[in-house]
N, C-alpha and C positions, 0 to 999 in steps of 0.2 A: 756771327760766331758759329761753328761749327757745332752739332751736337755733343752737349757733353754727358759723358755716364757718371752712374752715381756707384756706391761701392758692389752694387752685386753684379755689376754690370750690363744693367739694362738704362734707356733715358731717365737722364737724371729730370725730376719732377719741381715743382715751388716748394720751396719753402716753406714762406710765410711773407701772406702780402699785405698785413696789416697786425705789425709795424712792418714795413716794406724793409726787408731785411735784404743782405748779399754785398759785395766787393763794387757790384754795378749798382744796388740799390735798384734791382730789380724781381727780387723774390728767390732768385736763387742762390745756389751756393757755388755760383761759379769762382774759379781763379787760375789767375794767370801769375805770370812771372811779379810783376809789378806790384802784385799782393802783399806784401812783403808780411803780414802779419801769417796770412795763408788762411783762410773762412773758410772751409770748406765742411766743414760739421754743423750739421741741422741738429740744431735742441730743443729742447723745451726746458728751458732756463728756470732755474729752483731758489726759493730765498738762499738757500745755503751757499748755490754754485755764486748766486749775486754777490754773497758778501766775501765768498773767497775770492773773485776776481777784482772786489773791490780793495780786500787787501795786499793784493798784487799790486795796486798801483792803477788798473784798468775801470775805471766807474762805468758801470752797464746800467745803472740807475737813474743816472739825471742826465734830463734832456740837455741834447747841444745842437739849438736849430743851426748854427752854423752847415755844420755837418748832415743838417737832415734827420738827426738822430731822436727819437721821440723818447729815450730813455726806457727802460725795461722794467715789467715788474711780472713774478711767479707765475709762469705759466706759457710766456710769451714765445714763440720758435722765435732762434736767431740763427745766424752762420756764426759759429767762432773760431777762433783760431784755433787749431788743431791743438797748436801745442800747451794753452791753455787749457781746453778738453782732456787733455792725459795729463797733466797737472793734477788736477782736481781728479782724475783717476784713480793716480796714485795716493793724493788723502784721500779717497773714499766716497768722495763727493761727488762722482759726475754726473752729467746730467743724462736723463734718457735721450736718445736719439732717434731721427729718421732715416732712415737705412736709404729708402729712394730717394730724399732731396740732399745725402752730403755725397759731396764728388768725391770720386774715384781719387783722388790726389790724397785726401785719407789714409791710404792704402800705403803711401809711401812712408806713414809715423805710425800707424796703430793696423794690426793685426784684425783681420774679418771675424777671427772670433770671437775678440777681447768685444768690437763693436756690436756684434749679435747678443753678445751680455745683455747690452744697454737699447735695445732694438725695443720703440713702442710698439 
């Protein structure tokens, strides 16, 4: 995989490797076309954001070993979907973020500003 950059445009950085978060389930926030949800936003995931994206229809909370997924609890970096990220924006609830580990593809739904708001 080529080097990917993250939104300020330097290498994009991990994640978070425990819970082993990313598209690859490799720590990062990479993606590709195939993503079809699009991960590319590092958080640090909040009871709040949990329960808005649970009521979206999306459970970040219980595990699905199928998937590898160890289920989420406050505090945890994940990659999310962008457009659930501005979602929860827009109510007011988003969660903080890491500027080095979310990709550049970012850039294509949410404005550098709007993201340095929300910059740990």
């Amino acid at each position: 995989m080529e080097q990917a950059l993250n939104v300020l445009g330097t290498p994009l950085v991990a994640c978070c490797l425990d819970p082993l978060t990313g598209y690859f389930r490799d720590g990062y926030c990479h993606t590709i076309a195939q993503d079809q949800g699009t991960h590319p936003v590092c958080a640090a995931v909040t009871e709040e954001f949990l329960s808005f994206s649970l009521s979206k229809g999306n459970d970040l909370i219980t595990p699905n070993p199928y998937y590898h997924f160890p289920g989420l609890k406050p505090g945890d970096f994940w990659c999310l979907c962008v457009t659930r990220w501005y979602e929860a924006y827009e109510a007011g609830i988003a969660p903080k973020i890491k500027l080095e580990a979310s990709h550049q593809k970012t850039l294509s739904f949410v404005s550098i500003d709007v993201l340095k708001e929300f910059a740990l």
